[in-house]
N, C-alpha and C positions, 0 to 999 in steps of 0.2 A: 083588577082581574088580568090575568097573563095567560096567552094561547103560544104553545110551541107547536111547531108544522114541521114532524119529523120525516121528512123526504127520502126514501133509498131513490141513486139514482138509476135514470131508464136503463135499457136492456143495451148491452154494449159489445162490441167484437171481440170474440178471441182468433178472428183471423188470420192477425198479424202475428205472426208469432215472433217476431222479433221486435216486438213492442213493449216497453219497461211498464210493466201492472198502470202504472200512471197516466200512462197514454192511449192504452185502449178509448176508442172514440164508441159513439154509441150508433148504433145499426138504425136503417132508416125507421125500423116497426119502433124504436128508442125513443128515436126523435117526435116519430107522432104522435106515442105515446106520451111526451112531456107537453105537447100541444095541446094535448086531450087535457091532461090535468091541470093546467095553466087557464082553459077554457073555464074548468070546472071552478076554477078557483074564482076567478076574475067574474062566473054568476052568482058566486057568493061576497062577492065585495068583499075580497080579501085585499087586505095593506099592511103590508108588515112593514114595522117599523125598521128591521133590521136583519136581514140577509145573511148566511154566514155559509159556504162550502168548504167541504175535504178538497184540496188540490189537483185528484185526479181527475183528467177532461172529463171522464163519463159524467163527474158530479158535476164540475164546472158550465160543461152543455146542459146538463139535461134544467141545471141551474138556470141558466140564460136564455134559454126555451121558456121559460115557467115565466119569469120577470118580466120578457116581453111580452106574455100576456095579458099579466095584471098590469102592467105600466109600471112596474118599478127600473127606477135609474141604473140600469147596469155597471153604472161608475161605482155604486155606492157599496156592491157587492165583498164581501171581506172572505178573503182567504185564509184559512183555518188548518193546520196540519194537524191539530188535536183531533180533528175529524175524520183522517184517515187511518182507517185500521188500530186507534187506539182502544185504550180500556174504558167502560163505562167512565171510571171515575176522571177521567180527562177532559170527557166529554161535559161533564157536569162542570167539574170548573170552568169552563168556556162560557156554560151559561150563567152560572152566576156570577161571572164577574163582570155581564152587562148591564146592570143596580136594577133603577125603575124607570128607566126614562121612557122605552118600548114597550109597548104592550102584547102586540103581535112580534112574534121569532121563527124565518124558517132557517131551516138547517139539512143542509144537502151531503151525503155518507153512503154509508155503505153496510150489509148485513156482515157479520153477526152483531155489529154493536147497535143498529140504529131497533133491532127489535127490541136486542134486551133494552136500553135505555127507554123505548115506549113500557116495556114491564117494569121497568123502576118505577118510573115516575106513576102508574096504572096499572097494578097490578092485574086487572079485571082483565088487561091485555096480554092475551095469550099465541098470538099468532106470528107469521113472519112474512115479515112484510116484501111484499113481491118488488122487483123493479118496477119504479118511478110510481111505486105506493105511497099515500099519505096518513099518514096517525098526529090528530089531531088532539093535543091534552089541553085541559084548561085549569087553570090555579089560582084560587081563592088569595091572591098574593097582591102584594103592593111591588116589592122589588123579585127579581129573577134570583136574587141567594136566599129567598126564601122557600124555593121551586125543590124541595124537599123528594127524596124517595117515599112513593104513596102516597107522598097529598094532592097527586092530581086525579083528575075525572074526562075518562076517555069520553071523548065529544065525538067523535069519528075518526073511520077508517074506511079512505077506500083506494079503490087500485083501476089502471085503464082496462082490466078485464072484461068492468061492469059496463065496459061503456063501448066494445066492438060489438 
């Protein structure tokens, strides 16, 4: 069985306006917001085998907020540009070209694609997912290129809302 942990990341600046989309950093209410969910995760004994963010800081932070909570090694983290602002089908190859060795996948992006790709894979998943929201699929699969559109089974969603 295979869990992907589709992360948008936290709430971020448009402050600066002289800041390349890339760079925008994420706002304090962001930050504690990835604390909050990193919390949540790490009561769920969450371990993911393998880590994956979009390049932009917002993902990057809100990324490394989340890892230090669960205790995953920040070293191990893998930088993904197929994550940023591509197409569903980009994003999919990403995952399946990780076989079977992980069980647990999180992945750190960005809206419009991190909803649709939870509607791919779940169709039963109809919403959009807020900053430093999680949707959580699970799949009746041995390897991640079996991870098929529709054959997963949305396990949860949730978001730092529920939790102010």
């Amino acid at each position: 069985m295979k869990s992907l942990y589709i992360i948008r990341h936290a709430k971020s600046s448009w402050e600066y306006s002289e800041l390349h989309d890339l760079e925008r950093p994420l706002t304090d209410r962001g930050k504690r917001d990835a604390v909050i969910m990193g919390t949540l995760l790490r009561k769920q004994n969450v371990h993911p085998g393998i880590v994956i963010s979009s390049p932009a800081l917002r993902a990057i932070s809100t990324c490394r907020i989340i890892c230090d909570e669960i205790g995953y090694d920040k070293s191990r983290i893998e930088i993904n540009t197929s994550l940023y602002f591509k197409d569903v089908e980009e994003i999919l190859a990403v995952i399946h070209s990780r076989g079977s060795r992980h069980d647990d996948m999180f992945l750190f992006g960005h809206n419009p694609n991190f909803s649709n790709l939870a509607h791919t894979f779940s169709p039963e998943f109809d919403e959009i997912i807020p900053t430093c929201g999680i949707v959580c699929i699970r799949f009746e699969a041995e390897s991640w290129g079996l991870a098929e559109a529709g054959s997963g089974k949305l396990e949860y969603f949730d978001m730092p809302k529920n939790y102010r």
